[in-house]
C-alpha beads as a LAMMPS data file, in Angstrom:
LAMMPS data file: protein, C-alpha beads

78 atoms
77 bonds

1 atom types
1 bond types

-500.0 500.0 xlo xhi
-500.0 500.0 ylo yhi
-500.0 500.0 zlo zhi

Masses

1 110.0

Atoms # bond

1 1 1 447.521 453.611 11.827
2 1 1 450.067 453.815 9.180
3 1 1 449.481 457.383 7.298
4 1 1 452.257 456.462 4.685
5 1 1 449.750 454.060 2.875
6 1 1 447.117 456.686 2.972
7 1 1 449.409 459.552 1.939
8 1 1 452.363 458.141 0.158
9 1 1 453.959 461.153 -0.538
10 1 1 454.912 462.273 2.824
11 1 1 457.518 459.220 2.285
12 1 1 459.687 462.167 0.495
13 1 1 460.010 464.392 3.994
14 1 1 463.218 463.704 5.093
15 1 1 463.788 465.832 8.983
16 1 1 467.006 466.928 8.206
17 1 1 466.723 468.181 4.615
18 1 1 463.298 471.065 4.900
19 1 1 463.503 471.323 0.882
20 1 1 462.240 467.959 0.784
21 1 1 459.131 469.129 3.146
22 1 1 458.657 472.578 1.131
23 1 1 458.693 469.972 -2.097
24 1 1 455.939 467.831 -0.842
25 1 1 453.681 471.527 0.258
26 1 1 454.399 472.347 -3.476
27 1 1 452.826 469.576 -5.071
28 1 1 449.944 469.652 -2.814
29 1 1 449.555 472.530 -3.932
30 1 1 449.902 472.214 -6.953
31 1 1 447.124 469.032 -6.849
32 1 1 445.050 471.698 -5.350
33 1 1 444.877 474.586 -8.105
34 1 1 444.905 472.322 -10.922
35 1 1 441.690 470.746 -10.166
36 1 1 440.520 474.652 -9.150
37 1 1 441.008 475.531 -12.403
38 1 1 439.435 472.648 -14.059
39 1 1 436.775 473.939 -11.800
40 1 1 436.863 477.106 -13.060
41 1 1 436.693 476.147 -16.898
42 1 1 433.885 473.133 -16.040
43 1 1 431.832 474.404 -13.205
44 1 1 429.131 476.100 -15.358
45 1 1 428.030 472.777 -16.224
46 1 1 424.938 472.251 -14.332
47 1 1 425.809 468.229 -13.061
48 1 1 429.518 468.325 -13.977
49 1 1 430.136 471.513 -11.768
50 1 1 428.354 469.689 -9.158
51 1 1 430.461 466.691 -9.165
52 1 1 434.019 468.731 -9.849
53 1 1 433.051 470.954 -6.721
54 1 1 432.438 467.316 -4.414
55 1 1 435.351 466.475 -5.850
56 1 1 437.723 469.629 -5.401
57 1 1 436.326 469.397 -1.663
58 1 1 437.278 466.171 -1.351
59 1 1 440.935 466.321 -2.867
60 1 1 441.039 469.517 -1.033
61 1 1 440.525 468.159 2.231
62 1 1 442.979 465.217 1.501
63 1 1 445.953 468.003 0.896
64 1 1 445.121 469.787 3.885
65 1 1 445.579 466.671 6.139
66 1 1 448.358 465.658 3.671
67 1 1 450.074 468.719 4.679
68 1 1 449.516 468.870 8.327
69 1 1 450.847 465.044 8.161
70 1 1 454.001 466.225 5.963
71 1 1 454.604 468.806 8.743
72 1 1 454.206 466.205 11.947
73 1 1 456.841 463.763 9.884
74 1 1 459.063 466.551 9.617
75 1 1 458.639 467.539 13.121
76 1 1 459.000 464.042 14.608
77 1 1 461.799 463.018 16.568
78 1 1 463.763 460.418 15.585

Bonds

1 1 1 2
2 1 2 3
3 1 3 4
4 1 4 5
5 1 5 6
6 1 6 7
7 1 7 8
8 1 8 9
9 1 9 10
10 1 10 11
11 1 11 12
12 1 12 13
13 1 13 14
14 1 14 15
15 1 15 16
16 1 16 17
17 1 17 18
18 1 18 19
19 1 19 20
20 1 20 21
21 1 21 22
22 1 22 23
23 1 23 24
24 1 24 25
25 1 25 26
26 1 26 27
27 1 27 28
28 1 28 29
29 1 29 30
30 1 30 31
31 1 31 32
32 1 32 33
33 1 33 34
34 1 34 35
35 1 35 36
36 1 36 37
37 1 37 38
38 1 38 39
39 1 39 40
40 1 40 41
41 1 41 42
42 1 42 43
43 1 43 44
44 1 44 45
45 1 45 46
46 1 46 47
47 1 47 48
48 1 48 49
49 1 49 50
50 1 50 51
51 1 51 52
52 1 52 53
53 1 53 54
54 1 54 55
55 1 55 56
56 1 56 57
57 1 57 58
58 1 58 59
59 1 59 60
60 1 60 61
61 1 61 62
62 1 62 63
63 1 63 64
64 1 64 65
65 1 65 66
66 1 66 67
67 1 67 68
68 1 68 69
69 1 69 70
70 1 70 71
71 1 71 72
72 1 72 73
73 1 73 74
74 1 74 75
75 1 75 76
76 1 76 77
77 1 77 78
């Protein structure tokens, strides 16, 4: 299974430069608590907090394994 198509920013991790990995942690991050605070602001919206907290799950579970999959490319021999 190729998990470059499904997470296409892990192409950035380069194993010899770890600013390149720390990069792509920061803007998973970043993914993360922007759509936490658009949360914040919309959850008190009966249906639209419902579907922004699905959705925050969802994108928040894609980071996670976006992150652990950074980490393996990084940690790969070549």
């Amino acid at each position: 299974m190729d998990f470059n198509a499904i997470f296409p920013l892990n192409w950035k991790v380069d194993r010899h430069n770890p600013n390149s990995l720390v990069l792509v942690i920061l803007i998973y991050l970043a993914a993360c608590a922007a759509l936490k605070i658009v949360e914040i602001l919309l959850g008190w919206v009966p249906i639209i907090g419902i579907i922004i907290g699905a959705l925050c799950w969802i994108v928040g579970f894609y980071c996670a394994l976006g992150i652990i999959t950074a980490v393996i490319l990084y940690c790969k021999k070549d």
